[in-house]
Z-matrix of the N, CA and C atoms (Angstrom, degrees):
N
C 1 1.442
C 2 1.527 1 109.54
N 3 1.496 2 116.23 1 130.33
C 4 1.171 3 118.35 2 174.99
C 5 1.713 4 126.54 3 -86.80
N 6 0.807 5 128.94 4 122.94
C 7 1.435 6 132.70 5 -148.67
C 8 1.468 7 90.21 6 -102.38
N 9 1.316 8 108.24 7 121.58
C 10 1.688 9 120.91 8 -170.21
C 11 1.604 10 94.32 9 -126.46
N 12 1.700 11 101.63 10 158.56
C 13 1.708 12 106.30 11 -174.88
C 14 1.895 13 71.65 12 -120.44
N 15 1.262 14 101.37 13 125.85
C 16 1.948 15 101.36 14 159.80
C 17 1.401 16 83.38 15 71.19
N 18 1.244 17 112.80 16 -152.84
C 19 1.756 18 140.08 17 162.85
C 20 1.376 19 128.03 18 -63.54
N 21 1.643 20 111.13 19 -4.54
C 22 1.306 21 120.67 20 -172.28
C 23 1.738 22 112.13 21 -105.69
N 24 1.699 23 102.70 22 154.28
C 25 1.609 24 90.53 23 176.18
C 26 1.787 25 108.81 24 -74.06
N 27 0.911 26 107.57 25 -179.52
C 28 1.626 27 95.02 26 167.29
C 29 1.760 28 108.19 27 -135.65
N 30 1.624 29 75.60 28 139.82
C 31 1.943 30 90.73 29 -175.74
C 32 1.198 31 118.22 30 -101.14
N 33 1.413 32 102.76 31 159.06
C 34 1.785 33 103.08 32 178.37
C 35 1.550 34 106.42 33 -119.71
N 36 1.238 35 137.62 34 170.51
C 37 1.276 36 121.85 35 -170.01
C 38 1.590 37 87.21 36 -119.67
N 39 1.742 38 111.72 37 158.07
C 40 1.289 39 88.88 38 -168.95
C 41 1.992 40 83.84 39 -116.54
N 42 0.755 41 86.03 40 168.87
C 43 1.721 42 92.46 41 178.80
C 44 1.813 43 107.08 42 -144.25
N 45 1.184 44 97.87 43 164.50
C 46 1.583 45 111.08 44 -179.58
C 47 1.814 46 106.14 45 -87.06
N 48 1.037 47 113.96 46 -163.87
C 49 1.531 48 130.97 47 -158.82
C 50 1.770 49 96.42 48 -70.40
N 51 1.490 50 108.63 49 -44.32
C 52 1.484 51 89.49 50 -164.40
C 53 1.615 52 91.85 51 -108.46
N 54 1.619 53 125.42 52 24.72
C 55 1.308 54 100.43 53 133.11
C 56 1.756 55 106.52 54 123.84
N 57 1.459 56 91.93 55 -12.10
C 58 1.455 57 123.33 56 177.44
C 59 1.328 58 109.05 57 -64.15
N 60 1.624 59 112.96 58 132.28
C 61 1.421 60 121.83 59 162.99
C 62 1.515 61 127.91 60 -55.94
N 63 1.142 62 142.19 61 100.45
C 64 0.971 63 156.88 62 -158.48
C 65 1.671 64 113.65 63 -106.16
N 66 1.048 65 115.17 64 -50.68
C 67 1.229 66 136.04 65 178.49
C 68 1.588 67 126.74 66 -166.51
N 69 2.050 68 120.25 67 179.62
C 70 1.424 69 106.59 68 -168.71
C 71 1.535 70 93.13 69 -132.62
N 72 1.157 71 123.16 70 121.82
C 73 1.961 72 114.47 71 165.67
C 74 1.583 73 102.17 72 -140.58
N 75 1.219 74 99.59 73 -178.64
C 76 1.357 75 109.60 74 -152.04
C 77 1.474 76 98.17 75 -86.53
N 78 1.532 77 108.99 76 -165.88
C 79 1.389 78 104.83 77 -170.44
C 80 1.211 79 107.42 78 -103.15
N 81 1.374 80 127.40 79 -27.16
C 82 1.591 81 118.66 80 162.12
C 83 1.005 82 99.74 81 -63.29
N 84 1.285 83 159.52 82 -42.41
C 85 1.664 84 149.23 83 -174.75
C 86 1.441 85 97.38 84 -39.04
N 87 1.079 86 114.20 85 -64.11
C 88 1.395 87 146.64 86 -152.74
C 89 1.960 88 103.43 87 -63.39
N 90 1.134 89 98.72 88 -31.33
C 91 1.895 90 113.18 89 169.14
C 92 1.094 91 124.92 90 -121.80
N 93 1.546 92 105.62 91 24.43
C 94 1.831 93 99.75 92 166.48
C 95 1.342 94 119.04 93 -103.71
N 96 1.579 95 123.74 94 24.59
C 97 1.621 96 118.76 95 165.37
C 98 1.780 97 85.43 96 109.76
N 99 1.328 98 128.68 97 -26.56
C 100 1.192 99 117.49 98 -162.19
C 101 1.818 100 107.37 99 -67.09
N 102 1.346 101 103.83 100 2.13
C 103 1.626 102 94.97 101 -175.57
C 104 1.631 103 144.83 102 58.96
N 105 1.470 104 103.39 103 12.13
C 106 1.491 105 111.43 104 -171.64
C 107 1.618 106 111.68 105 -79.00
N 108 1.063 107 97.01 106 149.56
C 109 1.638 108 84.05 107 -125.02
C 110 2.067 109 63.99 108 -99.25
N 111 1.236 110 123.91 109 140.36
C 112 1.626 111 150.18 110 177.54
C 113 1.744 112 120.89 111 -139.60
N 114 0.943 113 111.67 112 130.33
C 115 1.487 114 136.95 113 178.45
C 116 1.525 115 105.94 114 -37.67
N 117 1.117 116 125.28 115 157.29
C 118 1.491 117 129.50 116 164.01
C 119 1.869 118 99.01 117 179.33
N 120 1.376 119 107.87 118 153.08
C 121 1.150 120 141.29 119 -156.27
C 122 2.139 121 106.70 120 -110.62
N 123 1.323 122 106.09 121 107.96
C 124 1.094 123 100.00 122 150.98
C 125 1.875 124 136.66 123 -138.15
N 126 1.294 125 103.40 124 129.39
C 127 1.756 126 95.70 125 164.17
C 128 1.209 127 142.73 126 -93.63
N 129 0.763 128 119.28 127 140.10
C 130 2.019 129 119.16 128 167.51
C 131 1.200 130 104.15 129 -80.83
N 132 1.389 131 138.57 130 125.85
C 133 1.228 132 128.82 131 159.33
C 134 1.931 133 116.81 132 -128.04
N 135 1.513 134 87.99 133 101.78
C 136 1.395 135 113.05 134 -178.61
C 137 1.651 136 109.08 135 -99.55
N 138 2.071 137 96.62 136 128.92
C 139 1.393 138 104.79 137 158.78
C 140 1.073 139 140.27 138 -79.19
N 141 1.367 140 132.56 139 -157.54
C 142 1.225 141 143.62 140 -151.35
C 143 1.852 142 98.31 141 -88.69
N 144 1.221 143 115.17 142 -33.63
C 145 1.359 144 134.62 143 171.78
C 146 1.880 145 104.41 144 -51.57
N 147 1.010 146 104.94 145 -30.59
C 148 1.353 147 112.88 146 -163.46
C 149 1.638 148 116.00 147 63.69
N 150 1.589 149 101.15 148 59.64
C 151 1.254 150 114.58 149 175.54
C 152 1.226 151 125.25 150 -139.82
N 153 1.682 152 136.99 151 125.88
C 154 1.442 153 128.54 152 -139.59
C 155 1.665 154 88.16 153 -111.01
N 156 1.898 155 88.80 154 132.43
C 157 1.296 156 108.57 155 152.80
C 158 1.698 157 142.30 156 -30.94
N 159 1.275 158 132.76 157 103.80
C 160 1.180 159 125.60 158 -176.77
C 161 1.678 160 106.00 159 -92.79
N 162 1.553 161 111.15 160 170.20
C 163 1.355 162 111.61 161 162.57
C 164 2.147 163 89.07 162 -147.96
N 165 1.643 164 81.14 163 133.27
C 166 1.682 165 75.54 164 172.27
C 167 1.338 166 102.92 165 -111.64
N 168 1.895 167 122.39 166 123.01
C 169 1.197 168 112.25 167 170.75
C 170 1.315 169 120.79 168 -53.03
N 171 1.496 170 110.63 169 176.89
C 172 1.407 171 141.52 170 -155.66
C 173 1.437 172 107.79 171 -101.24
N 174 1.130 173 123.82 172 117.65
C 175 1.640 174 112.60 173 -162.81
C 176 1.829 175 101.27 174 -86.00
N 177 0.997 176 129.40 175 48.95
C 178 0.903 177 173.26 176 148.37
C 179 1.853 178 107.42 177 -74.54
N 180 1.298 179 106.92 178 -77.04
C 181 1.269 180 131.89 179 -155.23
C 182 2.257 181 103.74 180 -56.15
N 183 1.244 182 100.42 181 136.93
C 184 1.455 183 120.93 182 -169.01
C 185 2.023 184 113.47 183 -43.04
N 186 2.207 185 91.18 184 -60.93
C 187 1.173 186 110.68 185 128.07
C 188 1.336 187 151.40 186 -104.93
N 189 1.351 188 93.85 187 159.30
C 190 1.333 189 113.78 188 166.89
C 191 1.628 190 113.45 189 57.28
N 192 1.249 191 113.42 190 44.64
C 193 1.540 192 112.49 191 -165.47
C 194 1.487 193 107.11 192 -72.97
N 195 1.173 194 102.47 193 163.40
C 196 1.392 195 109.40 194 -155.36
C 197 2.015 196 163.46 195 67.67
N 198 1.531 197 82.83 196 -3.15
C 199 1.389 198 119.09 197 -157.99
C 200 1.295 199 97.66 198 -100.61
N 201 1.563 200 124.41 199 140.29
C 202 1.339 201 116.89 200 152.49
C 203 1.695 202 128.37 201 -72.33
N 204 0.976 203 88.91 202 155.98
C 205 1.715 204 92.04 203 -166.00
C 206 1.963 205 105.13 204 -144.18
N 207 1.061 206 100.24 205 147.61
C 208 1.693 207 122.92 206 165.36
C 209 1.507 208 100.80 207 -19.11
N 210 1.365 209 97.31 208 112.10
C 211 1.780 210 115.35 209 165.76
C 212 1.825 211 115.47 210 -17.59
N 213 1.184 212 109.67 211 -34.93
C 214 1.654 213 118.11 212 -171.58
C 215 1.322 214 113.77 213 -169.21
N 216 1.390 215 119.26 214 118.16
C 217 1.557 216 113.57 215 -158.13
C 218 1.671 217 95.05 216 -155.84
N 219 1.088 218 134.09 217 107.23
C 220 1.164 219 146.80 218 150.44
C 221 1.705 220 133.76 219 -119.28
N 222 1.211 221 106.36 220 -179.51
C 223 2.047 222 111.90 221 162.10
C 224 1.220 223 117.66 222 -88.96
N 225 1.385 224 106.51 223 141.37
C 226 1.502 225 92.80 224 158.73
C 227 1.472 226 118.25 225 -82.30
N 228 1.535 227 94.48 226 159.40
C 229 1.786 228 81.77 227 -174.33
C 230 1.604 229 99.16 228 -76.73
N 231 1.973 230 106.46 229 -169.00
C 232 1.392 231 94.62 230 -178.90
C 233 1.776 232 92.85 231 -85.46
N 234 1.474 233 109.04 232 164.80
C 235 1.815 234 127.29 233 -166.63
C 236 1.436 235 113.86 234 61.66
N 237 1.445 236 115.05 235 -8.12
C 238 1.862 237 88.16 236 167.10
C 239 0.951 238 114.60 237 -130.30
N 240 1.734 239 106.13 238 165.22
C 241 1.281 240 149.46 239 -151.86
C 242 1.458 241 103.48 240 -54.13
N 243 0.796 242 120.23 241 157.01
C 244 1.886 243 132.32 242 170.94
C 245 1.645 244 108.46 243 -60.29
N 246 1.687 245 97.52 244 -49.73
C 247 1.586 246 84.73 245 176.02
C 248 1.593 247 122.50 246 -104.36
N 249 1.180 248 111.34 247 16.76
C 250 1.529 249 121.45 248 167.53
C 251 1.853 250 105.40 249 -88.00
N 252 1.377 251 98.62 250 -42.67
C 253 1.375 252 92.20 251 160.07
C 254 2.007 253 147.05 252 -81.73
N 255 1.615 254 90.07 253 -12.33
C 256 1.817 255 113.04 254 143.91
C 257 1.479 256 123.27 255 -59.87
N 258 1.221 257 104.27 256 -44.77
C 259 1.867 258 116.13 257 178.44
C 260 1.461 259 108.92 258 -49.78
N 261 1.818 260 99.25 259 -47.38
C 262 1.578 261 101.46 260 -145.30
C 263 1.219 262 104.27 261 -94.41
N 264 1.854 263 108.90 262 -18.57
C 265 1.560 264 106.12 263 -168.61
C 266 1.777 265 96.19 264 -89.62
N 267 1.337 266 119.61 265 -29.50
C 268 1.189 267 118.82 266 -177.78
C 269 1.872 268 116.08 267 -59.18
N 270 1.515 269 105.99 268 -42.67
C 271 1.540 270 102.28 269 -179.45
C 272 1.410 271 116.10 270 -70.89
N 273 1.505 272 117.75 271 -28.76
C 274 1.772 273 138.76 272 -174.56
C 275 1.693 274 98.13 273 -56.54
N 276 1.882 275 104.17 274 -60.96
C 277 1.287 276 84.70 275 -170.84
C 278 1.418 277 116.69 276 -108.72
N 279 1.521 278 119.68 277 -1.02
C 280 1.799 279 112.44 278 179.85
C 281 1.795 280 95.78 279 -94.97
N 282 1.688 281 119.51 280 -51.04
C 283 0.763 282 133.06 281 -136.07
C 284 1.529 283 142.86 282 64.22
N 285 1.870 284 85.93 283 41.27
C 286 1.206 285 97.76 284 -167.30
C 287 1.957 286 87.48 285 -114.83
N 288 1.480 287 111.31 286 134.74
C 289 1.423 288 125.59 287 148.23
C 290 1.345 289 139.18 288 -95.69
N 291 1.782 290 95.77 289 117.78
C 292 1.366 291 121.28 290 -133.46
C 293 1.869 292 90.19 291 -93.56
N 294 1.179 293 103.83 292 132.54
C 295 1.766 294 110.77 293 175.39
C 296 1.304 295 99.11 294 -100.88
N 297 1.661 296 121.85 295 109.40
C 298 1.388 297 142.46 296 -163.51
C 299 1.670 298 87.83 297 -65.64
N 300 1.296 299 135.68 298 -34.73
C 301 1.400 300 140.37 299 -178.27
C 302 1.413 301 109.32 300 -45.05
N 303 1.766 302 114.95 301 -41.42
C 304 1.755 303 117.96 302 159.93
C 305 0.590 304 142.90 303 -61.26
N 306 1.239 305 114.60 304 -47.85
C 307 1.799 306 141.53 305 -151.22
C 308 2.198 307 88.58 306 -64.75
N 309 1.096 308 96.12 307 127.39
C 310 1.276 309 116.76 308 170.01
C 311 1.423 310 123.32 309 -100.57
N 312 1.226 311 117.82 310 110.70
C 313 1.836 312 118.22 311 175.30
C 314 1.263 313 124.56 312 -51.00
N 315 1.279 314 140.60 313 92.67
C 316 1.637 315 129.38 314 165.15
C 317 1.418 316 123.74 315 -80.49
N 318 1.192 317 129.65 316 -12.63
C 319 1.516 318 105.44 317 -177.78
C 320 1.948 319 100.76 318 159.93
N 321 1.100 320 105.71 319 131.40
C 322 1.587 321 101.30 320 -171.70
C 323 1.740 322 76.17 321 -106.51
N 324 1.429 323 110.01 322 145.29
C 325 1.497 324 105.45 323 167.46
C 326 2.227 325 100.46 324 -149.22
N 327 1.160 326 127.65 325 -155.33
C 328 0.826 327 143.99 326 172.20
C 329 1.840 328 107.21 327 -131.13
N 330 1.497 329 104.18 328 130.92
C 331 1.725 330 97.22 329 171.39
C 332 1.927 331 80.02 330 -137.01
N 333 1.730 332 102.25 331 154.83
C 334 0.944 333 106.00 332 174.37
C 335 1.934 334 100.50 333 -146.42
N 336 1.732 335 105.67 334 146.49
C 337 1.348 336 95.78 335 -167.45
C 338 1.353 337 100.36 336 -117.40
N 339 1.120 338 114.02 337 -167.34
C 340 1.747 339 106.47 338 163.14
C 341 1.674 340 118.80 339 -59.03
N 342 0.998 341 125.97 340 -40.85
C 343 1.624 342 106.11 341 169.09
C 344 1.704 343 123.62 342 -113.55
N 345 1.141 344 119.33 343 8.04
C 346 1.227 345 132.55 344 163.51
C 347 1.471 346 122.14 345 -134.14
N 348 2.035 347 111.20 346 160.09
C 349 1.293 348 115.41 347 167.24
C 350 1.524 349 115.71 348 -121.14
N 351 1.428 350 136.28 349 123.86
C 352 0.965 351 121.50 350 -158.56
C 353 1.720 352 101.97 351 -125.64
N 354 1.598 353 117.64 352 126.84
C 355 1.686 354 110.48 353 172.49
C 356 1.920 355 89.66 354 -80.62
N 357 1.256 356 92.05 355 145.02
C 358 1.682 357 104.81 356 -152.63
C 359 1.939 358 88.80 357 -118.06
N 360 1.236 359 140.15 358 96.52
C 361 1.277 360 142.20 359 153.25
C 362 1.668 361 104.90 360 -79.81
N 363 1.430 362 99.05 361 104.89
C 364 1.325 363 135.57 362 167.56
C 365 2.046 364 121.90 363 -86.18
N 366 1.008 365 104.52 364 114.51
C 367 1.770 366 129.88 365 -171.97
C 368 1.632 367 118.64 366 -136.68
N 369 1.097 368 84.26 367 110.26
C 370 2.312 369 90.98 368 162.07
C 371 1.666 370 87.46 369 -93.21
N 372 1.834 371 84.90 370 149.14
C 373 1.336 372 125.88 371 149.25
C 374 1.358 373 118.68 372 -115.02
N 375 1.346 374 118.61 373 167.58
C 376 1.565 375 111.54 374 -174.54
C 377 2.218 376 75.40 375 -138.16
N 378 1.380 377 99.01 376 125.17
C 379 1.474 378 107.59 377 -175.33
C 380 1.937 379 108.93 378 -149.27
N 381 1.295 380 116.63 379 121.31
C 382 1.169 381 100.93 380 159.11
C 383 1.356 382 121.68 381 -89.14
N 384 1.586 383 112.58 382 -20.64
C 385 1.659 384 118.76 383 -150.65
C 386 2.050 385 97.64 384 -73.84
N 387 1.807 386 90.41 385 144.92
C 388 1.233 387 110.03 386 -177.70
C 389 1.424 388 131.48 387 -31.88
N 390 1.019 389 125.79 388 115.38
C 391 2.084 390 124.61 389 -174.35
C 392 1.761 391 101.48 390 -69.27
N 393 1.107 392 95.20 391 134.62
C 394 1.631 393 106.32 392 178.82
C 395 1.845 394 102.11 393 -108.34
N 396 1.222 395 160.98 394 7.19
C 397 0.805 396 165.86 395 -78.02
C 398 1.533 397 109.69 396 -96.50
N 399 1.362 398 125.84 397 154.72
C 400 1.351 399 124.53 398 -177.59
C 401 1.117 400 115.60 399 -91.47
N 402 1.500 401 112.78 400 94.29
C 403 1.667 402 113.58 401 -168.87
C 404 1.918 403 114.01 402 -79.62
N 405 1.443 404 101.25 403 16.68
C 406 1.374 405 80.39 404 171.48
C 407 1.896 406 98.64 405 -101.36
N 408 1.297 407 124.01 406 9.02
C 409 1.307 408 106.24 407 -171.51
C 410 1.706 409 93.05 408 -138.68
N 411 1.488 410 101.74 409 6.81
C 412 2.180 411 96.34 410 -172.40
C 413 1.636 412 94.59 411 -149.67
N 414 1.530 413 97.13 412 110.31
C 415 1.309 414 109.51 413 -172.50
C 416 1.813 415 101.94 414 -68.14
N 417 1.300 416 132.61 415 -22.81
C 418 1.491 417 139.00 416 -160.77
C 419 1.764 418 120.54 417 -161.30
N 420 0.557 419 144.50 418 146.92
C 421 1.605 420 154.38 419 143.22
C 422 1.715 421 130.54 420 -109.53
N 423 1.269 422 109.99 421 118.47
C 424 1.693 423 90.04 422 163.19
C 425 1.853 424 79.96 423 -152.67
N 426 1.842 425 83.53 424 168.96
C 427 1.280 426 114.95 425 142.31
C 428 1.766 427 137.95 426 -35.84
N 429 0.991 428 131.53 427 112.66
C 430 1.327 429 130.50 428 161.94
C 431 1.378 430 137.38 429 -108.96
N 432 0.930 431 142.65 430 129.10
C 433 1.470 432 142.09 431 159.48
C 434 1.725 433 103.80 432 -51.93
N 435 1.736 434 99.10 433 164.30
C 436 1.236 435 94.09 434 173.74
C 437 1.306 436 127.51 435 -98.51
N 438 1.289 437 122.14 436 13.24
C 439 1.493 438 143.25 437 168.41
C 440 1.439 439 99.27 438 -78.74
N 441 1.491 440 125.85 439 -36.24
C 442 1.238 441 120.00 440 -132.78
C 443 2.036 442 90.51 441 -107.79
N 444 1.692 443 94.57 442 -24.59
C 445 1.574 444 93.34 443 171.38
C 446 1.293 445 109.97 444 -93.64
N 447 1.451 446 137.60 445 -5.14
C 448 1.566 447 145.59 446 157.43
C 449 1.856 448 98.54 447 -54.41
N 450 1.317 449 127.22 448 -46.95
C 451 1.120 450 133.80 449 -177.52
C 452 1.495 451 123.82 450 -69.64
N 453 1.570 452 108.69 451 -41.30
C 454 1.272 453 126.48 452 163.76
C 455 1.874 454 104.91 453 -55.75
N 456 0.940 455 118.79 454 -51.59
C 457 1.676 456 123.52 455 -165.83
C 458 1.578 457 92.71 456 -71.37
N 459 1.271 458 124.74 457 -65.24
C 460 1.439 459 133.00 458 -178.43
C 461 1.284 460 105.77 459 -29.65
N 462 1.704 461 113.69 460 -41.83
C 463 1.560 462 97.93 461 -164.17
C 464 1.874 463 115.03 462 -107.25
N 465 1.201 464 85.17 463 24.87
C 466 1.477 465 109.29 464 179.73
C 467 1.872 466 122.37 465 62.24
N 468 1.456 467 99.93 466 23.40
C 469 1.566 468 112.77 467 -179.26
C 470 1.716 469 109.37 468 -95.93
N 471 1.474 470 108.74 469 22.06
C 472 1.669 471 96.02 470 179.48
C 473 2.254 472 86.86 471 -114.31
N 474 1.538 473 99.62 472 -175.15
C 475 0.985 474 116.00 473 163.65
C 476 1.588 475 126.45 474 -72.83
N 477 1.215 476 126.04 475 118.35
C 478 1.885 477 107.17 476 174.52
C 479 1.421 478 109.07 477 -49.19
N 480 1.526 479 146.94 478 -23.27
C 481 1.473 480 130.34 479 -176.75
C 482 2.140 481 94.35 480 -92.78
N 483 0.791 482 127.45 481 -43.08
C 484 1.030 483 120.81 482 154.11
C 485 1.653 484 124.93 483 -34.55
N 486 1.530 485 117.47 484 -59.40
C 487 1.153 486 125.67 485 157.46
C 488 1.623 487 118.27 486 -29.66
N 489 1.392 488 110.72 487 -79.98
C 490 1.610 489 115.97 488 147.96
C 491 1.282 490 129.50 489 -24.39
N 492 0.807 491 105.96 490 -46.98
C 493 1.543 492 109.67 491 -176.98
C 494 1.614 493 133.14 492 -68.53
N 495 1.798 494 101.87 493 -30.18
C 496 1.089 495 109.95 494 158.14
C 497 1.256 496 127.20 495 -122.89
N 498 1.792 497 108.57 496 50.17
C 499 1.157 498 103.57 497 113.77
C 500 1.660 499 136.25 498 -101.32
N 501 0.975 500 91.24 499 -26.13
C 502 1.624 501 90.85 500 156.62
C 503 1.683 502 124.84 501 -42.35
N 504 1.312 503 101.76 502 -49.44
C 505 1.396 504 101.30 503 160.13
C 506 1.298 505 131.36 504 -33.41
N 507 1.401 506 97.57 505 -71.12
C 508 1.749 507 124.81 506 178.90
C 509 2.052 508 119.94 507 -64.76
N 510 1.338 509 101.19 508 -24.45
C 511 2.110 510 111.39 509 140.25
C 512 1.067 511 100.79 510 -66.91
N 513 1.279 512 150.17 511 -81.45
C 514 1.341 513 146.36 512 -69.52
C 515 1.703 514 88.44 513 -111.79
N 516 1.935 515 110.97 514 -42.31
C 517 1.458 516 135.40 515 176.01
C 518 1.284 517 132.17 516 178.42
N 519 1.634 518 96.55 517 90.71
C 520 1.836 519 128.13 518 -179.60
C 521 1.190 520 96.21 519 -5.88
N 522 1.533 521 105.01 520 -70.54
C 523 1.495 522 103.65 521 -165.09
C 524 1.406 523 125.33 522 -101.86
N 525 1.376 524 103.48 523 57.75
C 526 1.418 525 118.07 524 -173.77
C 527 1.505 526 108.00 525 -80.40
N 528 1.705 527 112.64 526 -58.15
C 529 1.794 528 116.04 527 163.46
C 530 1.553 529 118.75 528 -116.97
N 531 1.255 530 96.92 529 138.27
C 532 1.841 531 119.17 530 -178.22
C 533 1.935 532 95.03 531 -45.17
C-alpha cells in the first residue's frame, strides 16, 4: 500500500550519515529492504510523575504491530525541517503542541531493521497536558514507570528501536524516570 498525504505519494529525502540531502524517493522505496537510509523524528514525552509516554501501535500498522513504541515517532517529509516535522508529527498523533523552546536534543543516531534504515533525531519533552492520540495508527497510550518499561522490554512487547532508545535515554539522564 502506498501511503499518500492528500492525492500525492509521499517522499522522504534520503541523506548520507551526517544528514545531508543526497537524494528524494518515495516511501515504499524507502521500506522495501533497499536500506536508504532517510530521516525520521522521535520524542519521549515524560511527565511531571517522571514517567515516559508510551504509544502502542495499531495492529494495523506495516511495522511492528502491536508493540509499544516511542511517545512520537515519525518521517520527515521530503524539505522539512527536523522540528517542523516534531510539531506536526507530535500534534497528528498525541495532540500535543510542542514549544520548540523545550524540546530537548538527545542524540542523532542511525537504527536500521530488516527492511529499512532510519537517521533517528532523538528529543524529550517534559508535558503534562492531555494525549489526544491517533487512533487510526495507535491502538493505546499510557504512562509508564521505569520498572514498568524494563518489564515491557523483558517480555518482548516493546519495539527493538524503542528498545535502543531507552537506553540512550537511561545514558543520556539516570534520573530522567522514577
Amino acid at each position: 500500500m502506498k501511503k499518500k498525504i492528500g492525492t500525492q505519494l509521499e517522499f522522504f529525502d534520503i541523506v548520507d550519515e551526517s544528514g545531508s540531502i543526497i537524494a528524494k524517493k518515495t516511501r515504499k522505496k524507502c521500506h522495501d529492504g533497499s536500506k536508504l537510509l532517510h530521516p525520521v523524528v522521535h520524542v519521549h514525552i515524560i511527565n511531571s510523575k517522571k514517567m515516559i509516554l508510551l504509544q502502542k501501535r495499531a495492529l494495523s500498522k506495516e511495522i511492528q504491530p502491536g508493540k509499544w513504541d516511542t511517545s512520537v515517532g515519525g518521517h520527515i517529509q521530503s524539505g522539512e525541517t527536523v522540528i517542523n516535522a516534531i510539531l506536526r508529527e507530535s500534534f497528528e498523533e498525541t495532540g500535543i503542541k510542542i514549544n520548540p523552546d523545550n524540546l530537548i536534543f538527545v542524540k542523532k543516531y542511525i537504527f536500521e531493521s530488516d527492511i529499512e534504515r532510519e537517521l533517528v533525531y532523538t528529543h524529550v519533552y517534559y508535558s503534562d497536558e492531555k494525549v489526544k492520540f491517533q487512533k487510526s495508527e495507535i491502538d493505546e497510550v499510557n504512562f509508564f514507570t521505569k520498572n514498568e518499561v524494563i518489564r515491557l522490554i523483558n517480555e518482548n512487547k516493546t519495539t527493538p528501536n524503542f528498545n535502543e532508545e531507552f537506553l540512550i535515554l537511561k545514558s543520556f539522564d539516570k534520573n530522567l524516570l522514577i
